[in-house]
C-alpha positions in Angstrom: -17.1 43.4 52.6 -14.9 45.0 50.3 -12.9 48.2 51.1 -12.3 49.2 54.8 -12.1 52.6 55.3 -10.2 52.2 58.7 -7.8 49.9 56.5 -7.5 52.3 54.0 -6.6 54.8 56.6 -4.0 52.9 58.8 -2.1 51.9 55.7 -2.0 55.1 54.1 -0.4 56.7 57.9 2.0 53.6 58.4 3.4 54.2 54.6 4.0 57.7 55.4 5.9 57.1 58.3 7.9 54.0 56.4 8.9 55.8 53.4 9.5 59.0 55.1 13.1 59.1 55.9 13.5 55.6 54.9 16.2 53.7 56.6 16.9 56.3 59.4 15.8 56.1 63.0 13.5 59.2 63.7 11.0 61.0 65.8 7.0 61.2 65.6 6.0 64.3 65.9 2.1 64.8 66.2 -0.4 67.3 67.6 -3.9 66.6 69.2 -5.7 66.9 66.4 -3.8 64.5 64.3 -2.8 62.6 67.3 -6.3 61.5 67.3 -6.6 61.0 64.1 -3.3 58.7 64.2 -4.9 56.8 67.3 -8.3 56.0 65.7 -6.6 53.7 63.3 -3.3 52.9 64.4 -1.2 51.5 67.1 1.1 52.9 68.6 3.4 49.7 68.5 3.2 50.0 64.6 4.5 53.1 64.6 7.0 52.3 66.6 7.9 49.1 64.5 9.0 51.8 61.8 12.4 52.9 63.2 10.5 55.1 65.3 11.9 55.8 68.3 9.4 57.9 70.0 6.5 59.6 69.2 6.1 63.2 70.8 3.4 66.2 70.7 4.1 69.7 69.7 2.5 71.6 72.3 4.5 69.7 74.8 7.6 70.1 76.4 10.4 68.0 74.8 14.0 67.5 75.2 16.3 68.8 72.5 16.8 66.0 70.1 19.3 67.0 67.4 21.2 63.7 66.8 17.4 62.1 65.1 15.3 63.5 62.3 11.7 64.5 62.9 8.7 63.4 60.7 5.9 65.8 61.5 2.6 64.8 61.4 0.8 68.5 61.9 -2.8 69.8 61.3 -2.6 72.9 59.3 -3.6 75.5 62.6 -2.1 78.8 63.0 -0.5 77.8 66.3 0.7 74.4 65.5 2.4 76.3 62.7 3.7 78.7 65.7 5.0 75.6 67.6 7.1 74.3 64.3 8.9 77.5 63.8 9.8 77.8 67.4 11.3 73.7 67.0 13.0 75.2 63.9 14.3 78.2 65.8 15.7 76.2 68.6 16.9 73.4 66.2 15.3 70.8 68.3 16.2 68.2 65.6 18.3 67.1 63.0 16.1 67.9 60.2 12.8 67.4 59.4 10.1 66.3 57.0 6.5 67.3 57.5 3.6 65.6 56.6 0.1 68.3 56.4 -3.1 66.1 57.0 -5.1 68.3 54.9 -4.5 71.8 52.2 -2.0 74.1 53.9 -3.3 77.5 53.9 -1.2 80.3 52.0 -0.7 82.8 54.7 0.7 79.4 56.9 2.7 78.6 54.0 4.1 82.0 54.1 5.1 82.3 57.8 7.3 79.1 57.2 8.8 79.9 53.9 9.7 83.3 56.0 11.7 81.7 58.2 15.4 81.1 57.7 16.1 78.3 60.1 13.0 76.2 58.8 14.5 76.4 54.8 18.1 75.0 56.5 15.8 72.3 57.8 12.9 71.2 55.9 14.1 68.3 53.8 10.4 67.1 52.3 6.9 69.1 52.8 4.1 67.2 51.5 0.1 67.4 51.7 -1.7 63.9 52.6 -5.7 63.7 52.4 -6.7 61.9 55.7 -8.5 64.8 57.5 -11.2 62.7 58.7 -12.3 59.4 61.2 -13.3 56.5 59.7 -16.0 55.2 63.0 -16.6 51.8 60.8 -15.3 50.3 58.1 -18.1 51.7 55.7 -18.8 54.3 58.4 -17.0 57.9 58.3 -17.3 60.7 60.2 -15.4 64.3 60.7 -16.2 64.2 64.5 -18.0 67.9 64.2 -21.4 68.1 65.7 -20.9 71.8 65.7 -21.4 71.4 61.5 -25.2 71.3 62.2 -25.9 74.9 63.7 -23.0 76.4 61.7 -25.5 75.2 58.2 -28.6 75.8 59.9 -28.6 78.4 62.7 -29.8 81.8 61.2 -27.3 84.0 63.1 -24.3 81.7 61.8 -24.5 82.5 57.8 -21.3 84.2 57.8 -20.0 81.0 59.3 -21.4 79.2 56.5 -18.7 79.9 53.4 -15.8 78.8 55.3 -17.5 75.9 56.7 -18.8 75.0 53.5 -15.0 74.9 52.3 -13.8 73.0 54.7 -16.5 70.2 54.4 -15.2 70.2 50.7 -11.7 69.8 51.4 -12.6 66.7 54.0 -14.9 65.1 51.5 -12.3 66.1 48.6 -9.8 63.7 51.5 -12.0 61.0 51.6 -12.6 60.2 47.8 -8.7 60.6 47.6 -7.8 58.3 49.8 -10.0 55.9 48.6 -8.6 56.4 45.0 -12.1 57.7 43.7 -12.2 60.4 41.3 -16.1 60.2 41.5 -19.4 61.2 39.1 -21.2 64.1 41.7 -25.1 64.4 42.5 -26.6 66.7 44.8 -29.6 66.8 46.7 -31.6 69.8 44.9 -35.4 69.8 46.7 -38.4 71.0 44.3 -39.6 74.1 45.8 -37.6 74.7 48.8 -38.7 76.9 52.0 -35.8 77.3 54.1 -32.5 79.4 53.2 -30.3 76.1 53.4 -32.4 74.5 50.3 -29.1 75.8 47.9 -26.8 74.3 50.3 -25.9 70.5 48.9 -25.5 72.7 44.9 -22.7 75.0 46.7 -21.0 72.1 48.1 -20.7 69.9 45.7 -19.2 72.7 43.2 -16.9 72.9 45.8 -16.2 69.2 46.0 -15.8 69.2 42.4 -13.8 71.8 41.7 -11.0 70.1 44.5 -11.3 66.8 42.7 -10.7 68.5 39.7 -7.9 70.7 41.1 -6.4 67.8 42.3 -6.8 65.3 39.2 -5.2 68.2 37.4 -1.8 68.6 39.5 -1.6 64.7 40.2 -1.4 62.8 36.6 -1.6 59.5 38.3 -5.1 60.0 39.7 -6.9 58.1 39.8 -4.6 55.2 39.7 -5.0 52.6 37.2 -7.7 50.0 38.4 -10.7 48.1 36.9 -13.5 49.0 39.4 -16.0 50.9 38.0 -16.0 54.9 38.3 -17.2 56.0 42.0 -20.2 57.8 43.0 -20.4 60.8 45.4 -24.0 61.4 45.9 -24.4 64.8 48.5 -27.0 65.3 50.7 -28.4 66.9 53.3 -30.9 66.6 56.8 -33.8 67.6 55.2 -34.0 65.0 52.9 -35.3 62.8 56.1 -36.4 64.5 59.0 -38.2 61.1 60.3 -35.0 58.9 60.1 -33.6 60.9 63.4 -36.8 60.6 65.6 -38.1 57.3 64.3 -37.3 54.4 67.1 -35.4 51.1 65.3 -35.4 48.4 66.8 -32.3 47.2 65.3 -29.0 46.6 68.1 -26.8 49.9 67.6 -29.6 52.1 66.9 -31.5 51.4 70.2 -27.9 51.6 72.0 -27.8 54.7 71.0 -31.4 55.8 71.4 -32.1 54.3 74.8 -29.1 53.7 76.7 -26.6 56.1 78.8 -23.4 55.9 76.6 -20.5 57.7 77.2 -20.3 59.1 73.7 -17.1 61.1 72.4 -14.4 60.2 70.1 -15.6 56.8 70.9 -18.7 55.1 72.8 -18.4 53.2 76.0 -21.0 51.7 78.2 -21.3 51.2 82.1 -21.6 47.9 83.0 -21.3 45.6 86.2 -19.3 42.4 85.2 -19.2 39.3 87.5 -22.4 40.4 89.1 -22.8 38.8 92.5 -19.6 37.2 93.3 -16.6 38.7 95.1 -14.8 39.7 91.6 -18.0 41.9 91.0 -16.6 45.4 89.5 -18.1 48.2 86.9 -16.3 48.9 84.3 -16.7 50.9 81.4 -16.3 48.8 77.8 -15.9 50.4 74.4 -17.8 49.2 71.4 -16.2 49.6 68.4 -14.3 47.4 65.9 -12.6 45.4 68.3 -15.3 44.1 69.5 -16.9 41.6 67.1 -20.0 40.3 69.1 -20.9 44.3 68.3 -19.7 44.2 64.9 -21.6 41.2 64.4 -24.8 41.7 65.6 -25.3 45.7 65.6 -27.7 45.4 62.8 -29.9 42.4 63.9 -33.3 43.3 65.3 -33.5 42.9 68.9 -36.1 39.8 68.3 -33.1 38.3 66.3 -30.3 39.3 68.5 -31.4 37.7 71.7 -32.0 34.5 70.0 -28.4 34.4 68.6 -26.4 35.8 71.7 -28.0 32.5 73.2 -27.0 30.3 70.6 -23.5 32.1 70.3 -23.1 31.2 73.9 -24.2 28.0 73.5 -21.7 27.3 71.2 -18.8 29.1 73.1 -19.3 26.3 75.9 -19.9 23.6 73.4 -16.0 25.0 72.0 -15.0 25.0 75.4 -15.8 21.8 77.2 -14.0 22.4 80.3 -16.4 25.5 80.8 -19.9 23.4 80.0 -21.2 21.9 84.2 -23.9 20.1 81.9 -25.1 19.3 78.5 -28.1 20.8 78.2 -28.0 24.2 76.4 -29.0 27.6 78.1 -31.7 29.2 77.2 -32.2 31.7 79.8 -30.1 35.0 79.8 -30.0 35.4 83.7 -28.5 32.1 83.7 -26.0 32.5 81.5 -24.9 35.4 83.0 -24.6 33.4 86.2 -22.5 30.9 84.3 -20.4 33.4 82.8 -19.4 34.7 86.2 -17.8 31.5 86.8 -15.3 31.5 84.2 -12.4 33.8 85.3 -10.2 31.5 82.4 -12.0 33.2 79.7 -11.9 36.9 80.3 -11.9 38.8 77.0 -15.1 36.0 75.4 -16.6 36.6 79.5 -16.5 40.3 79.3 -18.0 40.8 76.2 -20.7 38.2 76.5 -21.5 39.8 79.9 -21.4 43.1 78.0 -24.0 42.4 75.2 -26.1 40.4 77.4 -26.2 43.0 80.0 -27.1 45.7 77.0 -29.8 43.4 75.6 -31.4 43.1 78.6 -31.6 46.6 80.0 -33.1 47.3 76.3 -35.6 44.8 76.9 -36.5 46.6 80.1 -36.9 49.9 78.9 -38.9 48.7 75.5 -41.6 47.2 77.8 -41.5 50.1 80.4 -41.7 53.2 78.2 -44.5 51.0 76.0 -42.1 51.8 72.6 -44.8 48.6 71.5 -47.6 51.1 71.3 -45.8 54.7 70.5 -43.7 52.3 67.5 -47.2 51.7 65.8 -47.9 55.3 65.5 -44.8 56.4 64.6 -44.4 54.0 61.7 -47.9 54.3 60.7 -47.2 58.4 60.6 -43.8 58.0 58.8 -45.0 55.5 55.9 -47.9 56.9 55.9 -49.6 53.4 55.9 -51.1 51.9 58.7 -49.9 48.2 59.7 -52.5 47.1 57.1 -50.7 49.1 54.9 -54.0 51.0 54.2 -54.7 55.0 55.0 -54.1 55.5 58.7 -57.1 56.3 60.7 -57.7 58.3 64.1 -54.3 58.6 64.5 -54.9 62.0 66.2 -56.9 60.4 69.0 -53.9 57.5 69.4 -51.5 60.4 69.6 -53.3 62.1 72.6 -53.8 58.8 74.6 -49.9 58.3 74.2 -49.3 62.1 75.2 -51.8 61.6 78.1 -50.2 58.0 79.1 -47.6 58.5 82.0 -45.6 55.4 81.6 -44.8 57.4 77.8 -41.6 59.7 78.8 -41.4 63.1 77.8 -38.6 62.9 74.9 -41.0 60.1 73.0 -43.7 62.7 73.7 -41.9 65.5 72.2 -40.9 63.1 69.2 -44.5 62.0 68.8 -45.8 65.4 68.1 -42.9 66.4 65.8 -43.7 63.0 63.8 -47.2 64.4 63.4 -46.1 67.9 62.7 -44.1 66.1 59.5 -46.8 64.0 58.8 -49.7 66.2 58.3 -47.2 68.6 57.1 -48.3 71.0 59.1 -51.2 71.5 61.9 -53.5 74.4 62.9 -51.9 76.7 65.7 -54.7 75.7 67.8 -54.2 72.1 67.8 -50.5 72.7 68.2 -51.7 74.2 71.5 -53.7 71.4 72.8 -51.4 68.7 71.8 -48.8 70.3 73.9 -51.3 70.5 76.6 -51.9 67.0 76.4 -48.4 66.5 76.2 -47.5 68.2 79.7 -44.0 69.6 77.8 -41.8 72.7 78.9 -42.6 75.8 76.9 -39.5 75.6 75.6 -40.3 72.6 73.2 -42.9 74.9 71.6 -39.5 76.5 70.2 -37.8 73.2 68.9 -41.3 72.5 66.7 -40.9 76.1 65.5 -37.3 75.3 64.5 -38.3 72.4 61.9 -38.9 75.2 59.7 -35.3 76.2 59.4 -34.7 72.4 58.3 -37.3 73.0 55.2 -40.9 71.4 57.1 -43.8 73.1 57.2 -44.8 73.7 60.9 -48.0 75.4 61.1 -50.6 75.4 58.2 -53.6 78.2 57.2 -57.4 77.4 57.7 -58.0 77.3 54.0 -54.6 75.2 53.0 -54.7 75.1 49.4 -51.1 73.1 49.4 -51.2 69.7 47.1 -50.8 66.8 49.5 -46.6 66.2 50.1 -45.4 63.4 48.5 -42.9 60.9 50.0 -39.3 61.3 47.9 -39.5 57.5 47.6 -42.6 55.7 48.0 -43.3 52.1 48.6 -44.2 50.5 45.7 -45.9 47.4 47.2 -46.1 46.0 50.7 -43.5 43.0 51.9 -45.9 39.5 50.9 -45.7 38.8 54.4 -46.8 41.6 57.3 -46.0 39.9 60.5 -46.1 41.6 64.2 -42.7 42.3 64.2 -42.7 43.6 60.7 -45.4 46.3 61.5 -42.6 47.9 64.3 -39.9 48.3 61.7 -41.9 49.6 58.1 -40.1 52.6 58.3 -37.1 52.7 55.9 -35.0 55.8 55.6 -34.9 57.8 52.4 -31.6 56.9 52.0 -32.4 53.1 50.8 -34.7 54.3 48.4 -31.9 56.8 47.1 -29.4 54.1 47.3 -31.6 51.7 45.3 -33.0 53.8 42.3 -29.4 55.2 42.2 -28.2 51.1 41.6 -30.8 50.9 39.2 -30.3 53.8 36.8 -33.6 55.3 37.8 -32.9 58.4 40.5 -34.3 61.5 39.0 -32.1 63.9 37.4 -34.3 66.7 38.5 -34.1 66.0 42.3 -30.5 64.6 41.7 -28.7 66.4 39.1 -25.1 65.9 38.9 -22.1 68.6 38.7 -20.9 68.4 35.2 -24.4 68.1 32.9 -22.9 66.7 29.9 -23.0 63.3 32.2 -26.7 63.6 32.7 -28.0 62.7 29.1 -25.2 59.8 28.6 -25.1 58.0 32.2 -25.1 55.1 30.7 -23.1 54.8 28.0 -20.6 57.2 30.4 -21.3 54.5 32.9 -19.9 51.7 30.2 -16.9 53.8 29.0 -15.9 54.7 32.5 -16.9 51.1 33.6 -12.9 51.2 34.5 -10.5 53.5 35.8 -7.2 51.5 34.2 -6.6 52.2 30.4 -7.5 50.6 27.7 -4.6 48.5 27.8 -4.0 47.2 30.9 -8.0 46.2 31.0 -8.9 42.6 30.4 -11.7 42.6 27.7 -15.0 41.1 28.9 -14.9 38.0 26.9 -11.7 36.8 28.0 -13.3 36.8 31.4 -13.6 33.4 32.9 -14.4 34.2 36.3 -17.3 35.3 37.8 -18.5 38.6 38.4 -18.9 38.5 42.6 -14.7 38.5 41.8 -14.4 41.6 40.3 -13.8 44.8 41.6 -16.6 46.5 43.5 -17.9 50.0 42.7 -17.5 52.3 45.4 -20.5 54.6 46.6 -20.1 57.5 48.7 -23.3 59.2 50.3 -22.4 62.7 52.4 -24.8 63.2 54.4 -24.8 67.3 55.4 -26.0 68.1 59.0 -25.4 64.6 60.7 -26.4 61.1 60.0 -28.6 58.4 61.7 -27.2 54.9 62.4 -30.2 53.5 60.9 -29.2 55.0 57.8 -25.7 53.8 58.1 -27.3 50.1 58.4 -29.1 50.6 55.2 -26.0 51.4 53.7 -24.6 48.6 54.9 -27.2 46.4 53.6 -27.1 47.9 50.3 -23.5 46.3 50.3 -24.5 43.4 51.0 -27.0 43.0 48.4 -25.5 44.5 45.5 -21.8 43.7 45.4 -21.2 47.6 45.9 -19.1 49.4 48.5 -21.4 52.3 49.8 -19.7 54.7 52.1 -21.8 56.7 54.7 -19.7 60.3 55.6 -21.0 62.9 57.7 -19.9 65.8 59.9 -21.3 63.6 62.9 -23.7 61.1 64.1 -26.9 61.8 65.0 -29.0 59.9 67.3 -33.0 61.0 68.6 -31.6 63.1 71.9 -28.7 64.7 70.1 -31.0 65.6 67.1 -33.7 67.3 69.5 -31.2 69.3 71.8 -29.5 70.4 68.3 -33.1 71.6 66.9 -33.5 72.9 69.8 -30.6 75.4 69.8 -31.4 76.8 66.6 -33.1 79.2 68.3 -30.9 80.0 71.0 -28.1 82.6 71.3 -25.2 82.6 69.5 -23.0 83.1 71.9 -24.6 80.2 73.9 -23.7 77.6 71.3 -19.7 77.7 72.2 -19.0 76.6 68.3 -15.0 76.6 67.8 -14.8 79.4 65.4 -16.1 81.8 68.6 -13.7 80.7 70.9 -10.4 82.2 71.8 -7.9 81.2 69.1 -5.2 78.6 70.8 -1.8 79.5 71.2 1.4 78.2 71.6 2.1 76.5 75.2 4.2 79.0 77.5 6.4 75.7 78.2 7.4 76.1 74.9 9.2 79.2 75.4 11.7 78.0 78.4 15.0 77.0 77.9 16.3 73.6 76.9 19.4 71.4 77.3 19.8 69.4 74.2 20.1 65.5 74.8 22.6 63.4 74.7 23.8 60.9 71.5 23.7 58.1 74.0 20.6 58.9 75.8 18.6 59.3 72.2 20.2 56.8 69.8 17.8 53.5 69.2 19.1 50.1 70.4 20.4 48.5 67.7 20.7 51.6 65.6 23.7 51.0 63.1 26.7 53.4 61.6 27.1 55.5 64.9 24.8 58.8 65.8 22.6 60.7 63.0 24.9 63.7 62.8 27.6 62.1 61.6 26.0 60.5 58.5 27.4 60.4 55.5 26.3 62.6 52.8 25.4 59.2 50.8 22.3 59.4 52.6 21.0 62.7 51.0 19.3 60.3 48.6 16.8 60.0 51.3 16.1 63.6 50.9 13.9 63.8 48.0 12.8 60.3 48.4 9.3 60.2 46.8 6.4 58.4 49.5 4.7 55.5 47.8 2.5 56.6 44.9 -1.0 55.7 47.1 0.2 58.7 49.5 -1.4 61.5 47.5 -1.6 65.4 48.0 -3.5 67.8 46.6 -4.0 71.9 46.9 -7.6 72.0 47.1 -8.8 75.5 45.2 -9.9 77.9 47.6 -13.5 79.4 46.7 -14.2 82.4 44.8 -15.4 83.2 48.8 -11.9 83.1 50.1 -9.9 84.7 48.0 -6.6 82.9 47.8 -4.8 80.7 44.0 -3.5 77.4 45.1 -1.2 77.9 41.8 0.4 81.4 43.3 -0.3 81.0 47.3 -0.9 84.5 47.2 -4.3 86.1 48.9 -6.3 88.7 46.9 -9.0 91.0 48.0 -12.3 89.0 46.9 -15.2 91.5 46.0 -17.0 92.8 49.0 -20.1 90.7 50.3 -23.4 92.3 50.8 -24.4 91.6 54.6 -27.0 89.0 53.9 -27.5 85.4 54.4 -24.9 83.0 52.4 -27.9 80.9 50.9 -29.1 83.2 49.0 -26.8 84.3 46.3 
């Protein structure tokens, strides 16, 4: 399917560390941050595999090294910045390169271009654009869950401009690396009532004037290439407040809705392989790229999914005969996992059959013991707004209360049933707010996360006479599907985003509700769409009727959809469908994923203190390691020299090698100073900081 992001990623990393110092051993030198970022891509045997000798952290304690360059890999932090001087003071290497994952900050500028011993060994200082995690290849993510209170919390709008930047700088990183100088559109809802309604408008100036920023100080962007002009289309939460509540009943989205994952930088699950024989062990199992029964499947419906692990497995023993006791096939799950427990030849294809079986199944359990069956009917019926005969819904309140009063219905679905009706009606009486909690049996602190849908733009409570036109749905359903099946009537609900995606595709999306940045594009898409149809010249474009191969061939547009306040994995697999059917590469980016708990405990918490929320920009600012500051014994030349490393030890080079100073890294390696808002106060042209005027204490959304 096109571009991979994580491709795109790992490529860009390993040509920095290939053409940096080219031809010379040298040293790795990372911090956490970007030491995470490095792993979530790339090896470490890769690295290595570019006359790397070792790869080392700057808040650790390291030997002296001053026989072997350094190529640091650094997140632009005030401390890490503290760390490099001190290896600069102490000369802990030869010399050194360093690499910035994202905009260097003046005043950090400053500090090194202060220091002496840093100008004697600096030899290449560059910017690169990867400050973010590709999750999946169309699937990226900045790994900040803290992003939703800082937009939407009321006591965090002085929070908000510096966050805002540093979205823009990150989404700025993403079309870069991707070689996108995009067309922007932003979410702008008619008639907004919560403070955040401006927010996607602020943003994507600020995206656009970093693209611009950048296109200006890098001639050679966007490289030469006939794909079609990108698209960066910026949104935000409220555009779909169902998506994150509504159950799917497609594989990754009910992994993540129903079953205990350890969820962090990556997400593993518990499970017992070899269950009842004497290898029987629990072991916790990632799913991610590697594992491509997840990759695979992740998007089928559960109906679908159980019938193809079976026939996947089928096959495995038919591809292994030595494995198959008989000919017939299996059609039972508990006995394949009894056969799979006899096949200790076949670990990795055991494991991971065991895995998704084991998954499968313990979905199974739960969709029939929490009766998702019944509360699935109401909640699609409430977020379509069609009943299962696609006709007006009717006495959906009484359904609601039997479900609220049922006790094999858990409290969480409870809690998400009422919010569903809360959105539907758009808005209830106070009263019947009251009673449905009643029915409902829910702590009084869920009265508090209802209350807080209005800071995400929904109307909670409504007046007696409500003379408020009947809300509209941002993209209705034309027609039903031909064919309305059992199955079908579970999964009716489509997020907003496929309907964005689609009239987007089509030409259709409404400027109003989607205007773009620059307005002279708005009258002319089309024809812009035609004379942008390439990003090479004239010259080095083939014209259209010497084209003899088909269109499926060419280059595929890119679309990138930022999704502001966390996104749902049901609307990454729309995205991912969208793909599929339209020869387009659609990128999903957000601060974070969102899935139904996360979104209620974060909904929750807009209401909460502050100070309760531990969000990184009120925590103690980090500091250099004390080991930093003991005393060191430089290595020795034999100790640190490489096997096999040529011409005797580093410091004895000849100065034939200076070449390699002001070597240039391969031209897809770009950097850019992203502009710093009118907010901030600091030129990327001078570096220097000015006084901005003074802000008026009120609420960022509203100027």
């Amino acid at each position: 399917m096109g571009t991979s992001a994580i491709a795109a990623l790992r490529e860009i990393i390993l040509e920095v560390v290939r053409y940096t110092a080219q031809g010379q051993w040298k040293v790795l030198v990372l911090d956490e941050a970007s030491k995470r970022l490095v792993d979530s891509v790339v090896k470490q045997d890769d690295i290595l595999q570019e006359k790397v000798t070792n790869i080392e952290q700057i808040e650790h304690k390291r030997a002296l090294n001053q026989d072997l360059d350094a190529v640091y890999l650094l997140t632009p932090e005030p401390h890490i910045v503290e760390c490099l001087i001190m290896d600069f003071e102490r000369r802990r290497y030869h010399r050194s390169y360093l690499v910035w994952t994202s905009f260097l900050p003046p005043e950090l500028r400053q500090r090194i271009d202060q220091s002496s011993t840093a100008k004697e060994q600096i030899v290449q200082a560059r910017i690169l654009n990867i400050n973010f995690f590709p999750r999946e290849s169309h699937l990226i993510t900045f790994r900040d869950p803290s992003s939703f209170p800082m937009l939407f919390h009321p006591a965090c709008n002085q929070l908000v401009p510096k966050h805002m930047y540093d979205l823009a700088q990150r989404i700025v990183s993403v079309c870069v690396s991707l070689e996108e100088y995009p067309t922007i559109r932003y979410y702008r809802p008619h008639n907004p009532l919560h403070e955040a309604g401006v927010l996607c408008s602020h943003l994507a100036r600020f995206v656009q004037e970093g693209l611009d920023q950048h296109a200006k100080h890098h001639e050679d962007f966007p490289p030469p290439s006939p794909r079609p002009r990108g698209i960066l289309i910026i949104t935000d939460r409220t555009m779909d407040l169902f998506a994150p509540l509504v159950h799917e009943f497609t594989y990754q989205a009910m992994v993540h809705d129903l079953l205990p994952l350890k969820e962090g930088d990556k997400s593993y699950y518990k499970t017992v392989l070899n269950e009842g024989t004497p290898r029987e062990e629990v072991k916790e199992m990632e799913l991610g790229e590697k594992d491509k029964i997840w990759v695979t499947n992740r998007h089928m419906h559960m109906k679908d999914l159980l019938q193809k692990l079976v026939a996947d497995f089928n096959k495995f023993r038919a591809d292994n005969p030595q494995f198959a006791e008989n000919s017939e096939g299996s059609t039972s799950i508990n006995t394949i996992k009894d056969m799979i427990a006899g096949l200790p030849q076949f670990q990795q294809g055991k494991e991971l059959y065991s895995l998704h079986l084991n998954m499968s199944q313990e979905l199974m359990n739960i969709f029939q013991k929490c009766r998702l069956t019944d509360v699935a009917l109401v909640e699609q019926s409430m977020a379509v707004g069609l009943d299962e005969d696609y006709k007006r819904p009717k006495n959906l309140t009484d359904q609601i209360v039997r479900l609220l009063d049922d006790d094999e219905v858990n409290f969480p679905d409870r809690l998400r049933l009422i919010i569903e009706y809360v959105l539907y009606r758009d808005g209830i009486f106070r009263s019947d707010m009251e009673k449905l909690l009643a029915h409902a049996r829910l702590p009084a602190q869920d009265g508090e996360i209802l209350q807080n849908l209005e800071m995400l733009g929904a109307r909670v409570f409504k007046p007696l006479k409500d003379t408020k036109p009947t809300l509209q749905p941002l993209f209705p359903r034309k027609t039903p599907p031909a064919q309305a099946t059992d199955d079908l009537s579970l999964s009716r609900f489509e997020p907003a985003m496929k309907g964005l995606l689609e009239e987007q595709l089509r030409g259709t999306l409404d400027q109003n509700l989607f205007p773009y940045t620059k307005p002279f594009l708005d009258a002319n898409e089309g024809l812009m769409n035609q004379i942008n149809v390439s990003q090479a010249s004239l010259r080095s474009a083939k014209p259209t009727w010497a084209r003899t191969r088909p269109s499926a061939l060419e280059p595929r547009q890119r679309v990138i959809v930022f999704m502001a306040g966390g996104a749902t994995y049901s609307e990454s697999r729309v995205c991912y469908e969208i793909s599929d059917s339209s020869a387009k590469d659609v990128f999903l980016t957000s601060s974070h994923m969102l899935h139904p708990g996360l979104f209620l405990r974060q909904l929750g918490e807009l209401s909460v203190d502050r100070r309760r929320l531990d969000l990184p920009a009120d925590r103690p600012k980090p500091k250099p390691p004390a080991c930093l500051y003991e005393k060191e014994i430089a290595t020795s030349n034999s100790s640190s020299q490489p096997p096999g490393a040529a011409t005797g030890p580093p410091s004895t080079r000849s100065a034939t090698n200076a070449d390699t100073l002001s070597r240039t890294v391969d031209p897809s390696q770009k950097s850019h100073p992203l502009p710093s808002p009118p907010f901030i106060g600091a030129t990327a042209s001078t570096g220097k900081l000015s006084k901005g005027p003074k802000e008026k204490k009120r609420g960022f959304f509203k100027f």
